[in-house]
C-alpha positions as CSV (number, residue, x, y, z in Angstrom):
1,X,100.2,117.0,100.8
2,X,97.1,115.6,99.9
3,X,96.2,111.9,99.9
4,X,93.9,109.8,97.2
5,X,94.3,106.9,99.4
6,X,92.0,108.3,102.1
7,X,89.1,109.2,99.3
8,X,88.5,105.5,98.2
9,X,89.3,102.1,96.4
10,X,92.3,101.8,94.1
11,X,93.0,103.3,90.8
12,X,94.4,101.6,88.0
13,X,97.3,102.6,85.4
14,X,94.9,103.6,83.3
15,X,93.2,105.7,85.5
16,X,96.0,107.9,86.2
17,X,97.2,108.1,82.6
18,X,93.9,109.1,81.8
19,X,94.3,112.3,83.9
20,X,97.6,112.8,84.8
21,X,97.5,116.4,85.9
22,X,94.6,115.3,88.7
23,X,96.9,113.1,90.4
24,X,100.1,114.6,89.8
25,X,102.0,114.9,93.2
26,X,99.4,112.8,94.8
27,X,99.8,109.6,96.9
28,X,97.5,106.8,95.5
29,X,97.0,103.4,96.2
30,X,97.0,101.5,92.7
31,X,96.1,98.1,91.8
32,X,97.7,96.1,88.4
33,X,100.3,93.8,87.6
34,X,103.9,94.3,87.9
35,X,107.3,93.8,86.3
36,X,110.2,94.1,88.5
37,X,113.4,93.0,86.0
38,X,116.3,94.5,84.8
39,X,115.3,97.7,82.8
40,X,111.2,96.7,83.2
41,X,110.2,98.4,86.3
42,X,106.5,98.7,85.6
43,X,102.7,98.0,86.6
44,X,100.4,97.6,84.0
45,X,96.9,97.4,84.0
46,X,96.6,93.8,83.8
47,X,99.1,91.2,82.0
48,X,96.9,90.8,78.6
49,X,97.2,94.6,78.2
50,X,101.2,94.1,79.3
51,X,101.5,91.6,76.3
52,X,99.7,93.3,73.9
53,X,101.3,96.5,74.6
54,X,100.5,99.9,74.5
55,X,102.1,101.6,77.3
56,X,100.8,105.0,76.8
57,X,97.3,104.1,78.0
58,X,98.0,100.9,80.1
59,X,101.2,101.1,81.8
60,X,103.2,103.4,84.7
61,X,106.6,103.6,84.9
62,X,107.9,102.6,88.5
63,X,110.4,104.5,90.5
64,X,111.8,102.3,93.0
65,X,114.0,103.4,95.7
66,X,117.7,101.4,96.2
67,X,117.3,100.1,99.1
68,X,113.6,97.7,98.0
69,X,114.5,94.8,96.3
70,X,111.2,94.4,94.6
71,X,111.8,91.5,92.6
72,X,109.5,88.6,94.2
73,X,106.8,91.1,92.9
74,X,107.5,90.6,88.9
75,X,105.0,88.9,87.4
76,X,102.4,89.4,90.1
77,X,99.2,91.5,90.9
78,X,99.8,94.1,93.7
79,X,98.7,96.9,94.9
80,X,101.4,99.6,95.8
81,X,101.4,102.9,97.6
82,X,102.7,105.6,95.7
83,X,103.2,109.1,94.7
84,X,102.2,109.9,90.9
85,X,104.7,112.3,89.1
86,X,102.5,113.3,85.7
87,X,106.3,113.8,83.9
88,X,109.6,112.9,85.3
89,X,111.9,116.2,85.3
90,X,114.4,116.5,82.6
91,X,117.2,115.9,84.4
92,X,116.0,112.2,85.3
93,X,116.4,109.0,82.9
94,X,114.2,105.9,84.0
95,X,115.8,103.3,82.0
96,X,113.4,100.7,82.8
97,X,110.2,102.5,82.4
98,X,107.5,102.5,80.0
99,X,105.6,106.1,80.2
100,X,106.7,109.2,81.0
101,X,104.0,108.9,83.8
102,X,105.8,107.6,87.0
103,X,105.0,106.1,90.6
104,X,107.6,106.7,93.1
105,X,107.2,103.4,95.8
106,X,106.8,104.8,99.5
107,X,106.4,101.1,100.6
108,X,106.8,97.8,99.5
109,X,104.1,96.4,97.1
110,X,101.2,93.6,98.2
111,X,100.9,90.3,96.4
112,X,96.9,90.3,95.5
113,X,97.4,87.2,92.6
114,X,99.1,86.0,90.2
């Protein structure tokens, strides 16, 4: 499996929304601000774009396994190490998510801000 994370700085939600099918499957490092609540499990490109909306552009949809608790992170800039799924299968319902492009967490995110 390839790896973005070797080729250069971050990318941000928008970046992979942009052109999902050139990250699909990859691992990336990404940089935004996250949501970590009951149904919201999300980075968005920064929190003005989170309140004004518009997930289709600005927001991923986070996958987070069981066993992270990742909730000290809502509400906070992080960068995360993931791998980009361009579209969930259709077997799988992400409840909190906000796109139908996903991150799946391989480790636990980085506080960068607030």
């Amino acid at each position: 499996c390839r790896t973005k994370v070797e080729e250069g700085p971050f990318v941000r939600p928008v970046q992979l929304n942009a052109s999902p099918e050139a990250f699909d499957g990859e691992i990336v490092m990404v940089y935004g601000y996250m949501t970590s609540a009951f149904e919201d499990r999300t980075i968005w490109q920064s929190k003005q774009t989170r309140s004004r909306g518009n997930s289709r552009e600005n927001c991923v949809s986070l996958l987070i396994p069981k066993s992270m608790d990742t909730s000290k992170f809502n509400g906070a800039y992080v960068t995360l190490r993931a791998r980009f799924v361009a579209r969930l299968s259709p077997d799988v319902v992400n409840l909190g998510g906000c796109n139908v492009t996903s991150l799946e967490l391989l480790d636990p995110p980085v506080i960068v801000g607030t």
